[in-house]
N, C-alpha and C positions, 0 to 999 in steps of 0.2 A: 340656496335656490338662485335660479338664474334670473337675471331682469331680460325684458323685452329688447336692449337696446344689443343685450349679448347674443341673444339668439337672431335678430335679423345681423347682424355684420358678415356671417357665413353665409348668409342664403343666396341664393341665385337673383341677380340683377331683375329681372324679369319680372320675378315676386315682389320684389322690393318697389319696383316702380309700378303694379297694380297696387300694392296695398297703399304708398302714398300720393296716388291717382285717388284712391277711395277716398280719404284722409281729407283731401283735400276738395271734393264733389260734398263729404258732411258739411266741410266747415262753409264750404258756399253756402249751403243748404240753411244751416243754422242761424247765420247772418241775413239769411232772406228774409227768415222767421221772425226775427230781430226786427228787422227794417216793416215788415208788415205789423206786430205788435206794436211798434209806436207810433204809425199811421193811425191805430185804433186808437192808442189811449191817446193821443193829442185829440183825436177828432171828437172822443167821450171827454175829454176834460172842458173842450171848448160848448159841450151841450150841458155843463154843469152836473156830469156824473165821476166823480172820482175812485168808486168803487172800482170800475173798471178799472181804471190807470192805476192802482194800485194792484190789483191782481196781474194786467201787462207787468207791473214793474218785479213781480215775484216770476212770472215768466218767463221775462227776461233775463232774469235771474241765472234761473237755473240751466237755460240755455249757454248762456257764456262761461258758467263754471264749465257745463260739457264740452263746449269749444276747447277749455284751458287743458281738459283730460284727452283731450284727442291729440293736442298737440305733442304730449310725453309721446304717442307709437309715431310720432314721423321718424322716418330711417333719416340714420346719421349721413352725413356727407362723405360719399368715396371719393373725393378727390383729394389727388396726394400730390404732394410737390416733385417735379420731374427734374432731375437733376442732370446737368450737363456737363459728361465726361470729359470735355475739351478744359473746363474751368475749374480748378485747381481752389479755389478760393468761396467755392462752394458750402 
């Protein structure tokens, strides 16, 4: 079976810069989520409620595992080395 990273290398430029446009609009996304969970649980810890920051902390958890799994479909790098016919030593 194929992996993800074999099937975008043929595909069309276009596609490939939507889907890591998308990739990259989640992991904003996710990281916002981040950033407003700990707003909460610092602000319940400092009212002496720790249930909260600990439910934030499994939260956030599982948020940044999903960051790590989006990162596997970012398309690989097309940029190749351009080699100059004049240089012999290439």
């Amino acid at each position: 079976m194929s992996s993800i990273k074999e099937i975008q290398t043929p595909a069309n430029p276009k596609k490939t810069n939507i889907l890591m446009s998308a990739i990259i609009v989640m992991l904003i996304l996710i990281v916002t989520l981040q950033i407003w969970i700990m707003y909460g649980a610092l602000n319940s810890v400092g009212a002496d409620n720790p249930v909260f920051a600990w439910a934030a902390f499994g939260g956030s958890a599982v948020l940044f595992i999903a960051g790590l799994l989006l990162l596997k479909y970012l398309p690989e790098s097309r940029m190749t080395e351009v080699k100059d016919p004049d240089n012999p030593y290439e």
